[in-house]
C-alpha positions as CSV (number, residue, x, y, z in Angstrom):
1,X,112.8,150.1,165.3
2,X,113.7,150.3,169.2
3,X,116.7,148.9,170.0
4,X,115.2,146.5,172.3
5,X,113.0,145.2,169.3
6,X,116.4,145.3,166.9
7,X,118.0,141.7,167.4
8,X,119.6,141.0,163.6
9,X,122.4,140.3,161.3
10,X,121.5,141.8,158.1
11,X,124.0,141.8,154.6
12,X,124.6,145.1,152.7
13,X,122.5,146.6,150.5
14,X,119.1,145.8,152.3
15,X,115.9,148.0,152.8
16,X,114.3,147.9,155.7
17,X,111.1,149.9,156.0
18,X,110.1,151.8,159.2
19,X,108.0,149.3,162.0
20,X,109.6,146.0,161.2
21,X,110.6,144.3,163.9
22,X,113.4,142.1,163.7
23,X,114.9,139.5,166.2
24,X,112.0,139.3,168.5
25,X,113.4,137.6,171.6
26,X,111.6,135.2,173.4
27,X,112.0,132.9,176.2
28,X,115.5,130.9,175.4
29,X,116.4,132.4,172.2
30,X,120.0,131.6,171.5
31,X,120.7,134.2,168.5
32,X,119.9,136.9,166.5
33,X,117.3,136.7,163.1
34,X,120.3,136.4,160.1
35,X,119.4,137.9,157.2
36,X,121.6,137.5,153.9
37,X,122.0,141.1,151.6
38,X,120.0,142.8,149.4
39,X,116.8,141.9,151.7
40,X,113.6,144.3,151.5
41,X,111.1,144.0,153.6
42,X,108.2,146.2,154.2
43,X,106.2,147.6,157.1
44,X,104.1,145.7,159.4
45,X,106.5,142.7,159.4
46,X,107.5,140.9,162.7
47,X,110.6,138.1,162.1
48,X,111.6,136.4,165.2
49,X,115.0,135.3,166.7
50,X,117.2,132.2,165.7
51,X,115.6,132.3,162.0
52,X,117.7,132.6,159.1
53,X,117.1,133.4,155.5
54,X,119.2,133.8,152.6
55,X,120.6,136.6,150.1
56,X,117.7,138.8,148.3
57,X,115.0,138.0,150.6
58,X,111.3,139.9,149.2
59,X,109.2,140.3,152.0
60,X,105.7,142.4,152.1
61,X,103.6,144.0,154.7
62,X,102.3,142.3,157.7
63,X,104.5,139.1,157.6
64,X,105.1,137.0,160.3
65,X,108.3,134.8,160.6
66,X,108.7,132.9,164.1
67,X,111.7,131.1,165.2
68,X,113.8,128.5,163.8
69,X,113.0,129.0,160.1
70,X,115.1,128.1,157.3
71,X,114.9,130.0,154.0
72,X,116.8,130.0,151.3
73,X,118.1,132.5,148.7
74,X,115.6,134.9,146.5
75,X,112.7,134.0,148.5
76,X,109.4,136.1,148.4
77,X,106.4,136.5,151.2
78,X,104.1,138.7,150.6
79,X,101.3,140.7,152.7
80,X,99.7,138.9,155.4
81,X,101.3,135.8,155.6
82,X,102.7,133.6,158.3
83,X,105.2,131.4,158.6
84,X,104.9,129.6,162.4
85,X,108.3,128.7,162.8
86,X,110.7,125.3,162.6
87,X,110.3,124.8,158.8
88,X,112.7,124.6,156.1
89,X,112.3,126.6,153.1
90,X,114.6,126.3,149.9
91,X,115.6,128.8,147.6
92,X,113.7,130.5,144.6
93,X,110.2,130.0,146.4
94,X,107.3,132.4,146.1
95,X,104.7,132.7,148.5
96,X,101.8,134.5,147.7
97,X,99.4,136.9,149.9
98,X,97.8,135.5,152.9
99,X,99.3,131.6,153.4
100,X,99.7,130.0,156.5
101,X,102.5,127.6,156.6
102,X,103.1,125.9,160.4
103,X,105.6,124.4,161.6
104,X,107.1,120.6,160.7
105,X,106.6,122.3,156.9
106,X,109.3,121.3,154.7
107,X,109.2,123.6,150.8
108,X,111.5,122.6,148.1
109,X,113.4,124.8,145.8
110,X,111.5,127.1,143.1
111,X,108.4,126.8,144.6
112,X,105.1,128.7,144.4
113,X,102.2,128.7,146.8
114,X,99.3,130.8,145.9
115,X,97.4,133.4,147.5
116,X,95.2,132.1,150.7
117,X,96.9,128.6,150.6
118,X,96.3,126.7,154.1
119,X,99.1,124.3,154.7
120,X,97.9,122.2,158.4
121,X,99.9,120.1,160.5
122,X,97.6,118.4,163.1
123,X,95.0,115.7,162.3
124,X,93.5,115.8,166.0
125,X,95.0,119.4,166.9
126,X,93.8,119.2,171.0
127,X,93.5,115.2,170.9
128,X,96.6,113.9,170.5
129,X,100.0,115.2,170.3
130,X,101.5,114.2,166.9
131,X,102.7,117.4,164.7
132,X,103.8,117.0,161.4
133,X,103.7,119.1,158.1
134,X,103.4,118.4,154.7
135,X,106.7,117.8,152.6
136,X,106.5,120.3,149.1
137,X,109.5,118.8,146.6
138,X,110.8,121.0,143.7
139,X,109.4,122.9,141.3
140,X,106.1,122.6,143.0
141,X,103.1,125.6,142.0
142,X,99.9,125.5,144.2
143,X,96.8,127.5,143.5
144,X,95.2,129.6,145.2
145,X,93.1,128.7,148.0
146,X,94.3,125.2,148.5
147,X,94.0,123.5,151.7
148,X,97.7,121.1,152.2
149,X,96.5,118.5,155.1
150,X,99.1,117.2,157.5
151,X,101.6,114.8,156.8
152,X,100.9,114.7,153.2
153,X,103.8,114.5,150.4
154,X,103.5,116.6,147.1
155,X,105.7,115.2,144.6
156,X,108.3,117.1,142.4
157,X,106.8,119.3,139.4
158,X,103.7,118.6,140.6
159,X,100.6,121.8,139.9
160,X,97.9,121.5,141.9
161,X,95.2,123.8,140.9
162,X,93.1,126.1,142.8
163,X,90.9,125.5,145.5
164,X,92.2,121.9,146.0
165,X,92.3,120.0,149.1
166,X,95.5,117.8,149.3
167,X,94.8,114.7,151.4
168,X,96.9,112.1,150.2
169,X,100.3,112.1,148.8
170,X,100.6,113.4,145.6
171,X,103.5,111.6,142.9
172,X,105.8,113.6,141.2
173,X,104.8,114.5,137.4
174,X,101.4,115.0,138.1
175,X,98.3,117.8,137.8
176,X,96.0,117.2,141.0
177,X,92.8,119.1,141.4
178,X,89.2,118.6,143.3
179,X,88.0,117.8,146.9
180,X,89.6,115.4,148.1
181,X,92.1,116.0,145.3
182,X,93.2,113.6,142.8
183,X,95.8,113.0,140.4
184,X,96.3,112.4,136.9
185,X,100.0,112.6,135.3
186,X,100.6,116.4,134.2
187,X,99.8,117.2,130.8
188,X,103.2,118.2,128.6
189,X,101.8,121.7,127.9
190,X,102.4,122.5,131.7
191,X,106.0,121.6,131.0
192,X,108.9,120.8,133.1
193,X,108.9,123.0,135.9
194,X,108.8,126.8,136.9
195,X,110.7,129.2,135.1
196,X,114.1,130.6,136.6
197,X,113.3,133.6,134.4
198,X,109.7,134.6,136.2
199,X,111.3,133.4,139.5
200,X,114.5,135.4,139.8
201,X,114.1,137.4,136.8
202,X,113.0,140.5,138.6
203,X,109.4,140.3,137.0
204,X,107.7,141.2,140.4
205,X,105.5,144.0,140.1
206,X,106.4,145.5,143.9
207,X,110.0,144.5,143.7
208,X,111.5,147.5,141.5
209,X,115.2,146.7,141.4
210,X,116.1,145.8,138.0
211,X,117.2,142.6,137.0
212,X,121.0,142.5,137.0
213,X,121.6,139.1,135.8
214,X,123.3,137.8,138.7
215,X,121.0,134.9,139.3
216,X,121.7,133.5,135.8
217,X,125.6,132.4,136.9
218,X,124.0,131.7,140.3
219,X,121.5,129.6,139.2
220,X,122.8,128.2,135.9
221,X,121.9,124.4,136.7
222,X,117.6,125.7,136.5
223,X,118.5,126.5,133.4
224,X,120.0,123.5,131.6
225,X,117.3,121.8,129.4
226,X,115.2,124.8,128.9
């Protein structure tokens, strides 16, 4: 990284792989990208100023994170995707290869968004001005290739299978599939939300550290009633 590129805070124990560019400044940036320890985040990646994310951050190649981000603890983005700045993010989420998320986007805790998920925050992008995201509660998992349309609210432990475009709010408890999708209340054999052990348990085929437990303490309350 230049130093004219290099504008971070980042905690101990972090891996940081050659061009990754951190704390790009532009016009009226206040502070530096803060980034909690034990990150690793890989080539190609470009995380703008006055973001911060949390402790054990996964990140792959070719990410983009613009400004004003919020992101919690143990959060994964992988290859290709983008993250367009002012959106909240909670902790425990994983977000597959190749989703756009823009801003006004707010993500619960233990979340997972599959690969080539569209979130959108514009109804008349170009015709009128009103931006707003979708809201994502807990323990949310979205196929792959689902299309999130603006405004729309997705429930807690809600699955919404693949291909799926989300038009309307979606309640909490349910399985919602189709175009325009539609809900039913969620079977019992999809159970009660996503597993801390898959989520912090170190099961990531690219993320090679070995589990060392520490989320169990951490995160003690996901477990309760498993």
């Amino acid at each position: 990284m230049n130093k004219h590129e290099d504008y971070s805070e980042v905690g101990p124990g972090s891996e940081i792989a050659p061009n990754v560019m951190l704390g790009y400044r532009y016009p009226g940036c206040r502070q530096p990208v803060r980034i909690g320890e034990r990150a690793k985040i890989h080539s190609g990646t470009v995380i703008y100023a006055d973001t911060v994310i949390g402790r054990r951050f996964t990140c792959g190649h070719n990410v983009l994170i613009r400004a004003e981000c919020e992101i919690g603890d143990r959060v994964v983005v992988l290859h290709g995707s983008t993250l367009e700045g002012r959106l909240k993010i909670g902790y425990g989420v994983k977000i597959m290869a190749h989703v756009y998320v823009p801003s006004r986007t707010v993500i619960g805790n233990m979340v997972f968004i599959g690969p080539g998920t569209t979130f959108l925050n514009a109804r008349l992008p170009m015709r009128e001005p009103v931006v707003k995201g979708a809201t994502i509660g807990n323990h949310v998992m979205i196929g792959g290739g689902v299309t999130i349309c603006p405004g729309v609210t997705i429930g807690d432990n809600v699955f919404v299978g693949a291909g799926a475009v989300v038009v309307k709010d979606i309640p909490a408890n349910s399985l919602a599939y189709g175009n325009p999708a539609r809900a039913q209340p969620l079977p019992e054999k999809f159970g009660r939300g996503n597993d801390p052990q898959q989520v912090f348990g170190g099961t990531d085929l690219w993320d090679n550290r070995p589990d060392d437990g520490t989320w169990r303490q951490e995160f003690a309350h996901e477990l309760q009633g498993r």
